[in-house]
Biopython code that builds the backbone (N, CA, C, O; Angstrom):
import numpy as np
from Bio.PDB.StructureBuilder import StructureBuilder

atoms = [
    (1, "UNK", "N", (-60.979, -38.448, 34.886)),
    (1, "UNK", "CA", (-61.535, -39.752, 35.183)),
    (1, "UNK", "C", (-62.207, -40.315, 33.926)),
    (1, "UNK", "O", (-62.665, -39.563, 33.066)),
    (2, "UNK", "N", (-62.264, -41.821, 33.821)),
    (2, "UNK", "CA", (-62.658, -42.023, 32.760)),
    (2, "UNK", "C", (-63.802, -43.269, 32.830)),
    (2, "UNK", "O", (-63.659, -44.413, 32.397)),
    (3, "UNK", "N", (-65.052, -42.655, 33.552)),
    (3, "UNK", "CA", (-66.436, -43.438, 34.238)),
    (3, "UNK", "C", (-66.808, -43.976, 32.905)),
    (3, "UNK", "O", (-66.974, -45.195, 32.889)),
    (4, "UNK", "N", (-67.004, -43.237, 31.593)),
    (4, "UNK", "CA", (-67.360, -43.977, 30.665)),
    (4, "UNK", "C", (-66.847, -44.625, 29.451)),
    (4, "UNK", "O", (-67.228, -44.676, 28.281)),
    (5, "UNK", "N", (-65.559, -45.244, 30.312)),
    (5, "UNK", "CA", (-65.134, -45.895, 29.505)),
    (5, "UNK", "C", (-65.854, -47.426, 30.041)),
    (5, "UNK", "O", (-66.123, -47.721, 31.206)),
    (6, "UNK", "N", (-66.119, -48.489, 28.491)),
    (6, "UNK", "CA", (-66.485, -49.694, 28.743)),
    (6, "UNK", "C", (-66.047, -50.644, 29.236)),
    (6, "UNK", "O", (-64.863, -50.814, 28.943)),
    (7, "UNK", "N", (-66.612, -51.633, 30.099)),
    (7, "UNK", "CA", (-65.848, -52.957, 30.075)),
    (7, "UNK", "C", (-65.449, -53.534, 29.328)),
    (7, "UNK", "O", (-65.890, -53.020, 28.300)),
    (8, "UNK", "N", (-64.574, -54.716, 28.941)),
    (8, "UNK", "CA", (-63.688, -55.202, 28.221)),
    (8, "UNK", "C", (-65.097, -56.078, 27.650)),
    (8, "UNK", "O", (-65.043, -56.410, 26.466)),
    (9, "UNK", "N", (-66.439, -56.494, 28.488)),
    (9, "UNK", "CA", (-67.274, -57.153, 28.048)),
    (9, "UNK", "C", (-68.517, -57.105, 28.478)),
    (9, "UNK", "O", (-68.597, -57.787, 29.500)),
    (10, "UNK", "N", (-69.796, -56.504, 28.116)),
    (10, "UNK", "CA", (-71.086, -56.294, 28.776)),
    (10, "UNK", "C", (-71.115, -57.588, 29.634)),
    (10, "UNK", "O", (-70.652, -58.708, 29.416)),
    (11, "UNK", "N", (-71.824, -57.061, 30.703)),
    (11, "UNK", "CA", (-72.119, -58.164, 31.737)),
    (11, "UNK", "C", (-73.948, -58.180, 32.286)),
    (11, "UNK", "O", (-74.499, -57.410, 33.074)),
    (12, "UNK", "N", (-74.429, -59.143, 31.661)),
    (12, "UNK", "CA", (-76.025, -59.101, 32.002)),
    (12, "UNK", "C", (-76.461, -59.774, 33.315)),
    (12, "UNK", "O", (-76.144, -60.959, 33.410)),
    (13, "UNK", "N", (-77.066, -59.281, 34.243)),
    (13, "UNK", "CA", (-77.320, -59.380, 35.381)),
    (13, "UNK", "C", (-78.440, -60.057, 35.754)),
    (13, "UNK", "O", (-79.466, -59.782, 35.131)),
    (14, "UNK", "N", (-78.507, -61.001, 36.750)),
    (14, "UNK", "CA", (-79.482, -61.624, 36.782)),
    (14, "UNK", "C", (-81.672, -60.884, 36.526)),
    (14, "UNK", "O", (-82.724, -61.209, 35.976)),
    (15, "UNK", "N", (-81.096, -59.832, 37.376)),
    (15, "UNK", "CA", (-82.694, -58.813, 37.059)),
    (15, "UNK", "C", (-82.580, -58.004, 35.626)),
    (15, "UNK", "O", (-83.543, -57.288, 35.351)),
    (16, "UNK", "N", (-81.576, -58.053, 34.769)),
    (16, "UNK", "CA", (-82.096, -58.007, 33.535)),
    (16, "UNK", "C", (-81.120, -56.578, 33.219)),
    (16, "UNK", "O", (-80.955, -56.265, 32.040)),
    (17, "UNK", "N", (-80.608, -55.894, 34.109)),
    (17, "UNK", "CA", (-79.789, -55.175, 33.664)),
    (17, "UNK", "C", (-78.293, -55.390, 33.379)),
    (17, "UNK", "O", (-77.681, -56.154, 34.125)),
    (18, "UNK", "N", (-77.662, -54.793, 32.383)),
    (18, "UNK", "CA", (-76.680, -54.668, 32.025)),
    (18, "UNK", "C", (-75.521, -53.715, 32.318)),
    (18, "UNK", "O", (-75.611, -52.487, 32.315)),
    (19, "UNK", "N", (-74.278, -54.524, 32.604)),
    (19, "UNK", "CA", (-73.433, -53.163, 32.902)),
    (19, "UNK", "C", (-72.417, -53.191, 31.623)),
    (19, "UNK", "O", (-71.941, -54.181, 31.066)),
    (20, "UNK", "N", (-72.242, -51.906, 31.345)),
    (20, "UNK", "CA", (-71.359, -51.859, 29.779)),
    (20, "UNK", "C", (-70.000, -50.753, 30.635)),
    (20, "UNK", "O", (-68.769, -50.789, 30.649)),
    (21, "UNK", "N", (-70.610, -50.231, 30.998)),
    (21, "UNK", "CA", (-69.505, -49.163, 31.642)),
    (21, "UNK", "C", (-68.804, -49.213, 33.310)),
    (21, "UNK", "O", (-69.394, -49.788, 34.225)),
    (22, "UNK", "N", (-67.382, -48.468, 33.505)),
    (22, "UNK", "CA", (-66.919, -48.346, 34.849)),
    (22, "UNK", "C", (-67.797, -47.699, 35.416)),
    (22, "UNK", "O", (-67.800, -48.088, 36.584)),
    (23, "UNK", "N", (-68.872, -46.607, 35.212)),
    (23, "UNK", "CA", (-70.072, -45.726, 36.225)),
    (23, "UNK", "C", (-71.078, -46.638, 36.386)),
    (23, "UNK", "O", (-71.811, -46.468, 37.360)),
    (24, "UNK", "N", (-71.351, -47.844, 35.444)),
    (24, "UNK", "CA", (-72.417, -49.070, 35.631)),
    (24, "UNK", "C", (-71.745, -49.776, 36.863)),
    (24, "UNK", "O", (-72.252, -50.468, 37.746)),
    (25, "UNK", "N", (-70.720, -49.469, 36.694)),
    (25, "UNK", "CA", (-70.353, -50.816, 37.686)),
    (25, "UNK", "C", (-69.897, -50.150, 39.339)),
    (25, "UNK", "O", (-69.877, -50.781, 40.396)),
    (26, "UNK", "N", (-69.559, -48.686, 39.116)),
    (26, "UNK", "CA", (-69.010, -48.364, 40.328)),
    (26, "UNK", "C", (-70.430, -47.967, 40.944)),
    (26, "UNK", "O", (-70.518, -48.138, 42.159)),
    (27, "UNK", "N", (-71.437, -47.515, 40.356)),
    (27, "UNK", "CA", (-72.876, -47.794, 40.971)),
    (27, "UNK", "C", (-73.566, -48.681, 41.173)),
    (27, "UNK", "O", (-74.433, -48.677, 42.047)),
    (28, "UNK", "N", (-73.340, -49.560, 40.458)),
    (28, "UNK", "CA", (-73.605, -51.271, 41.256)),
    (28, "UNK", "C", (-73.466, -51.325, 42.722)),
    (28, "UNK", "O", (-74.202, -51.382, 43.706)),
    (29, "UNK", "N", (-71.710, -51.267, 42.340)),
    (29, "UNK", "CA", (-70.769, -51.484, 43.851)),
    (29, "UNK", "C", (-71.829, -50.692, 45.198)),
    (29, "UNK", "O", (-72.005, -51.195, 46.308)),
    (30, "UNK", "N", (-72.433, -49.340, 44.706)),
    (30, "UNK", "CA", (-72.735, -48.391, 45.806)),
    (30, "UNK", "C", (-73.821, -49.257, 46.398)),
    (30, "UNK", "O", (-74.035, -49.479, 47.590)),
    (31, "UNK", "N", (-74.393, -49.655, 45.453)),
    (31, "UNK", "CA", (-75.768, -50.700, 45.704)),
    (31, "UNK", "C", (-75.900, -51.609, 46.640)),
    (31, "UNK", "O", (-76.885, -51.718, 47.369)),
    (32, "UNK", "N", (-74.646, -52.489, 46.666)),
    (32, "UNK", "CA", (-74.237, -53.469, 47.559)),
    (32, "UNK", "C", (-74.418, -53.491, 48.823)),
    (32, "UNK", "O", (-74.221, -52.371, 49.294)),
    (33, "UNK", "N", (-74.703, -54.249, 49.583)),
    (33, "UNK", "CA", (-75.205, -54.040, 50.836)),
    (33, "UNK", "C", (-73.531, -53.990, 51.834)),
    (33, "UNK", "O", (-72.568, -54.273, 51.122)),
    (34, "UNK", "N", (-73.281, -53.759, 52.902)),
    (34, "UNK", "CA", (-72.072, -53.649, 53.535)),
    (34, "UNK", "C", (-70.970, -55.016, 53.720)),
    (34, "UNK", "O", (-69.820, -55.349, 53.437)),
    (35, "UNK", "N", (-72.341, -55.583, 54.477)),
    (35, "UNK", "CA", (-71.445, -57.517, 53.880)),
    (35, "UNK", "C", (-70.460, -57.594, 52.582)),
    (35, "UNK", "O", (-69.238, -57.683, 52.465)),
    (36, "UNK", "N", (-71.529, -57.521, 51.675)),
    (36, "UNK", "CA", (-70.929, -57.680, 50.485)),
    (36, "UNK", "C", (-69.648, -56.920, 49.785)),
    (36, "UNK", "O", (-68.676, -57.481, 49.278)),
    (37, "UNK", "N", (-69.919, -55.324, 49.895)),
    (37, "UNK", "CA", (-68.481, -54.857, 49.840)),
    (37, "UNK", "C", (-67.240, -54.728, 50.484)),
    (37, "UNK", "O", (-66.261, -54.324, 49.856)),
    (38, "UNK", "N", (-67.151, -55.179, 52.258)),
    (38, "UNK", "CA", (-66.391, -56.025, 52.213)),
    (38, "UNK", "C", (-65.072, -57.162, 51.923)),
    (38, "UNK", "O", (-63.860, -57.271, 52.113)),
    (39, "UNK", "N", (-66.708, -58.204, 51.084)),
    (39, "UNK", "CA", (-65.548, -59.249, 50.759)),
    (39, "UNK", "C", (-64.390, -58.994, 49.687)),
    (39, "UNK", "O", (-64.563, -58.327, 48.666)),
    (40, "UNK", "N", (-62.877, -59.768, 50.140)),
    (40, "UNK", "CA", (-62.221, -59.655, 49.165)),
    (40, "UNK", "C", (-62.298, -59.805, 47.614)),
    (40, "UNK", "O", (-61.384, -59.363, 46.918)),
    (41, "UNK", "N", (-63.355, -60.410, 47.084)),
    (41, "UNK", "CA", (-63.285, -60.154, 46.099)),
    (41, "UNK", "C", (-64.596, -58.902, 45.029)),
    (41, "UNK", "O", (-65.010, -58.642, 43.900)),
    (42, "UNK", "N", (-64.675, -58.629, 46.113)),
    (42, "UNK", "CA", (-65.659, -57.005, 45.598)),
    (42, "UNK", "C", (-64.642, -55.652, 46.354)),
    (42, "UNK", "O", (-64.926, -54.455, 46.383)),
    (43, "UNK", "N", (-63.555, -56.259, 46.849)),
    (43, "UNK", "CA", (-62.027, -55.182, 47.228)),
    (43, "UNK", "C", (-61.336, -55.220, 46.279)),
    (43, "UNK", "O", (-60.723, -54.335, 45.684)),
    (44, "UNK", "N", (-61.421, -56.178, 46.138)),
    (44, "UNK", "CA", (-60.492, -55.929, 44.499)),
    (44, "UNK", "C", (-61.100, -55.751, 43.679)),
    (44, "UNK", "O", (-60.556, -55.055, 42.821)),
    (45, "UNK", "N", (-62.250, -56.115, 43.433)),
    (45, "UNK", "CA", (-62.815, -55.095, 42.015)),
    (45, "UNK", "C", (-62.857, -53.966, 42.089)),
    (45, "UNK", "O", (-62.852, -53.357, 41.019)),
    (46, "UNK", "N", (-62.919, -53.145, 43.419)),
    (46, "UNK", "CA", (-63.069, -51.771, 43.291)),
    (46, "UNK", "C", (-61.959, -51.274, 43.436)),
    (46, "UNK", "O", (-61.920, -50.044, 43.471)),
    (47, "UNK", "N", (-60.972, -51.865, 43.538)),
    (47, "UNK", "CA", (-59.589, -51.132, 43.870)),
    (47, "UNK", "C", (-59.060, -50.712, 41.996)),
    (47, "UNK", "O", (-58.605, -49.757, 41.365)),
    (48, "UNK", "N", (-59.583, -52.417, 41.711)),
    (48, "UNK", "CA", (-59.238, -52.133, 39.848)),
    (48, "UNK", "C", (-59.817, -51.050, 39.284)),
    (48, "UNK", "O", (-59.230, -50.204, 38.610)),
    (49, "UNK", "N", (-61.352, -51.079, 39.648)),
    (49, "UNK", "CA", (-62.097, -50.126, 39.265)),
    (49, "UNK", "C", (-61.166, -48.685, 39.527)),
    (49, "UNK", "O", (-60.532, -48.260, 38.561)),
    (50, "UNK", "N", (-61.109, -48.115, 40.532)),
    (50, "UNK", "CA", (-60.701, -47.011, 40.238)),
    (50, "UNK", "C", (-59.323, -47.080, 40.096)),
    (50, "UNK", "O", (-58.896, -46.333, 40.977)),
    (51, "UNK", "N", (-58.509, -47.487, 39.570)),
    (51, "UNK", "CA", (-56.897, -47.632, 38.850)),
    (51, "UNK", "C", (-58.027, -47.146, 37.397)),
    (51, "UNK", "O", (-58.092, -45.997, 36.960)),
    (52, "UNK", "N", (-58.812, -48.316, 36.863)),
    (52, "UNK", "CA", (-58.824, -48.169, 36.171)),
    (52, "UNK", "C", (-59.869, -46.786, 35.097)),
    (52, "UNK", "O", (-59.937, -46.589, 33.884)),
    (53, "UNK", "N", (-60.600, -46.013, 36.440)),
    (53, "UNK", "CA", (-60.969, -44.872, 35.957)),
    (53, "UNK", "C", (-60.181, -44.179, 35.666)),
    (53, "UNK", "O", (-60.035, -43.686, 34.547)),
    (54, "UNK", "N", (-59.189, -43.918, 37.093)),
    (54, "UNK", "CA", (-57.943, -42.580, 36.856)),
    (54, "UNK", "C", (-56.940, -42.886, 35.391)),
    (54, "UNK", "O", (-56.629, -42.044, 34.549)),
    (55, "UNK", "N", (-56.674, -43.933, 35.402)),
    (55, "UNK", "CA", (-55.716, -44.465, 34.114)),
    (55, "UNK", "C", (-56.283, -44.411, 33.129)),
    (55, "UNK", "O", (-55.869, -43.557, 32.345)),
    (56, "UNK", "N", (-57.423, -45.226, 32.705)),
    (56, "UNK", "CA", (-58.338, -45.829, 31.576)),
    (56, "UNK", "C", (-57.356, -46.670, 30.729)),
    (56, "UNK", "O", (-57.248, -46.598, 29.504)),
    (57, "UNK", "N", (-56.794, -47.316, 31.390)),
    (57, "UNK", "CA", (-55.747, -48.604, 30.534)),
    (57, "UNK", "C", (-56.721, -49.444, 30.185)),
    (57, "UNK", "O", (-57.834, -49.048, 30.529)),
    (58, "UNK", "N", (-56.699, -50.337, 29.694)),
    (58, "UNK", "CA", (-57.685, -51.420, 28.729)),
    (58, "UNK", "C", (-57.441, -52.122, 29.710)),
    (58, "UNK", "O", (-58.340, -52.627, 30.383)),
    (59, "UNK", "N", (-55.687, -52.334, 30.057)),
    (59, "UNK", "CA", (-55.486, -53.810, 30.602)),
    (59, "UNK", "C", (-56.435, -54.051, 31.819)),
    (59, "UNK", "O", (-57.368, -54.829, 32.019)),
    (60, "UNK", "N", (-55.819, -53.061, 32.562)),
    (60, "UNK", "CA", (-56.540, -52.770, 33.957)),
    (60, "UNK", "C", (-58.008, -52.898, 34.060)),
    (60, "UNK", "O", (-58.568, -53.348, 35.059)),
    (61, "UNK", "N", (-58.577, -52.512, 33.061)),
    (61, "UNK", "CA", (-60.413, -52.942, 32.625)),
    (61, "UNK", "C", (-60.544, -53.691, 32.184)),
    (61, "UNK", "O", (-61.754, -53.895, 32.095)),
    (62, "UNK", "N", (-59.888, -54.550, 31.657)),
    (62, "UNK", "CA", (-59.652, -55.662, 31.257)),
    (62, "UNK", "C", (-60.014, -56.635, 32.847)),
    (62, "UNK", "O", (-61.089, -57.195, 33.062)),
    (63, "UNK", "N", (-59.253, -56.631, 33.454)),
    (63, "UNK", "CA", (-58.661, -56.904, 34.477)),
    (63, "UNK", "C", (-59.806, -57.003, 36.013)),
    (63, "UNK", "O", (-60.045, -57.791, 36.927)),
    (64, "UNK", "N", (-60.153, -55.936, 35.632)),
    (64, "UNK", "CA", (-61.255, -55.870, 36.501)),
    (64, "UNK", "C", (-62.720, -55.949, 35.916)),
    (64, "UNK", "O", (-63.644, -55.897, 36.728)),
    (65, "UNK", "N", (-62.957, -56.051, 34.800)),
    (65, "UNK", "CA", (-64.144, -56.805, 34.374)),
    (65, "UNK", "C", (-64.053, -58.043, 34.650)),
    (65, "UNK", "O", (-65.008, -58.723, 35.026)),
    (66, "UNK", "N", (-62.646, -58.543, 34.454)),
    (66, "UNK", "CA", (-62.898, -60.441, 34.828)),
    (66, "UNK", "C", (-62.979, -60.813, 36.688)),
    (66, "UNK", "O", (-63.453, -61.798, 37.254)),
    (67, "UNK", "N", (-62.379, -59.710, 37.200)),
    (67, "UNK", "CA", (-62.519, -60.076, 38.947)),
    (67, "UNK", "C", (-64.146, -59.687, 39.128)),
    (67, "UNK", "O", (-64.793, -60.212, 40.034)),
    (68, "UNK", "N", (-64.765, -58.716, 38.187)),
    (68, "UNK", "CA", (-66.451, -58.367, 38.721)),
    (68, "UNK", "C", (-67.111, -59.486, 37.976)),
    (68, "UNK", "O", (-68.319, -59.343, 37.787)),
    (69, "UNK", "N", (-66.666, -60.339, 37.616)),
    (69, "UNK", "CA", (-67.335, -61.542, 36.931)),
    (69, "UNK", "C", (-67.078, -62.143, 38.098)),
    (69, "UNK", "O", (-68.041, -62.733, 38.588)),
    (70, "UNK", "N", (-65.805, -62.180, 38.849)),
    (70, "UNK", "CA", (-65.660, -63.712, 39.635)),
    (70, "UNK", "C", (-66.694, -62.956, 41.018)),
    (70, "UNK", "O", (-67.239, -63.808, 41.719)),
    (71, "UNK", "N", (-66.974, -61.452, 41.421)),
    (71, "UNK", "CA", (-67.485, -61.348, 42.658)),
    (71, "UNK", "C", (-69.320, -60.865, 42.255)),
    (71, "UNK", "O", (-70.237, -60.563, 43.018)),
    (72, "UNK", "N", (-69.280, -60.957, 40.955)),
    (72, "UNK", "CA", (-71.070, -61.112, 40.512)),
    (72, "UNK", "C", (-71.244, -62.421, 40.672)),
    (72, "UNK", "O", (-72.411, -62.608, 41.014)),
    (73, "UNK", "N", (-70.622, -63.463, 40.587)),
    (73, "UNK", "CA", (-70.877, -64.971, 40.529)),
    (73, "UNK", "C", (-71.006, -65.202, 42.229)),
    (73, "UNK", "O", (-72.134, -65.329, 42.707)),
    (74, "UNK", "N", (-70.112, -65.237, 42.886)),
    (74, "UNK", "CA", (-70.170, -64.902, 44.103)),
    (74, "UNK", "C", (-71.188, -64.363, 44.896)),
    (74, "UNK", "O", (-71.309, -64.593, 46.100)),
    (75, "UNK", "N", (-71.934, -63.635, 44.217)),
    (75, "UNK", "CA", (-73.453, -63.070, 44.986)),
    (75, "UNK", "C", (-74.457, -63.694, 44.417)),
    (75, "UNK", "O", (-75.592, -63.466, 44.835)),
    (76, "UNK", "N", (-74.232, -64.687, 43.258)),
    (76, "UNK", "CA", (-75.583, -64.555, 42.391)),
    (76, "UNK", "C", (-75.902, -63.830, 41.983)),
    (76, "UNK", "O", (-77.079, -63.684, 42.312)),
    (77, "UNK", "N", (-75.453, -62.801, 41.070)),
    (77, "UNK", "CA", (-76.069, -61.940, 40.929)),
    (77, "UNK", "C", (-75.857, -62.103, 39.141)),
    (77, "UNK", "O", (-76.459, -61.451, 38.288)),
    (78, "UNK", "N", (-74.895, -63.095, 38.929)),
    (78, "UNK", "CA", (-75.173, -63.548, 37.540)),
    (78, "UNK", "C", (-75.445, -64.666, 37.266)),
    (78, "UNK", "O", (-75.665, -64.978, 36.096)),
]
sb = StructureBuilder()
sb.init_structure("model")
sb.init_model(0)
sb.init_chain("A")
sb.init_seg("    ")
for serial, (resi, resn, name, xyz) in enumerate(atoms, 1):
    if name == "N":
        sb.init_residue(resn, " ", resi, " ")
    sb.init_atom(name, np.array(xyz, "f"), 0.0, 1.0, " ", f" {name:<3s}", serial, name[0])
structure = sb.get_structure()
């Protein structure tokens, strides 16, 4: 698995933390309240997410850093 590999782009969060890594972000996800993981677009980030642990393709993290942009916007949470 490859938890510490980075996102394609740090992402700063509204309370001041930062996620740089797939273990930043798949512990985010755990964070989330049930509503929220859920919605389709925090399903597809985590589906990318782990493609993109087991693989560690760029594209694929690539890929799913830009869908956890569109479902952090989505909560406010950026």
């Amino acid at each position: 698995m490859h938890w510490d590999a980075k996102l394609s782009e740090p992402i700063k969060l509204r309370d001041g933390r930062e996620l740089v890594t797939l273990m930043d972000v798949g512990n985010l996800m755990l964070e989330l309240p049930e509503l929220s993981r859920v919605r389709p677009s925090w399903q597809h980030a985590g589906e990318l997410l782990m493609e993109g642990a087991t693989s560690g393709d760029w594209d694929t993290i690539a890929e799913m850093t830009d869908q956890l942009e569109i479902a952090l916007m989505a909560e406010g949470l950026i």
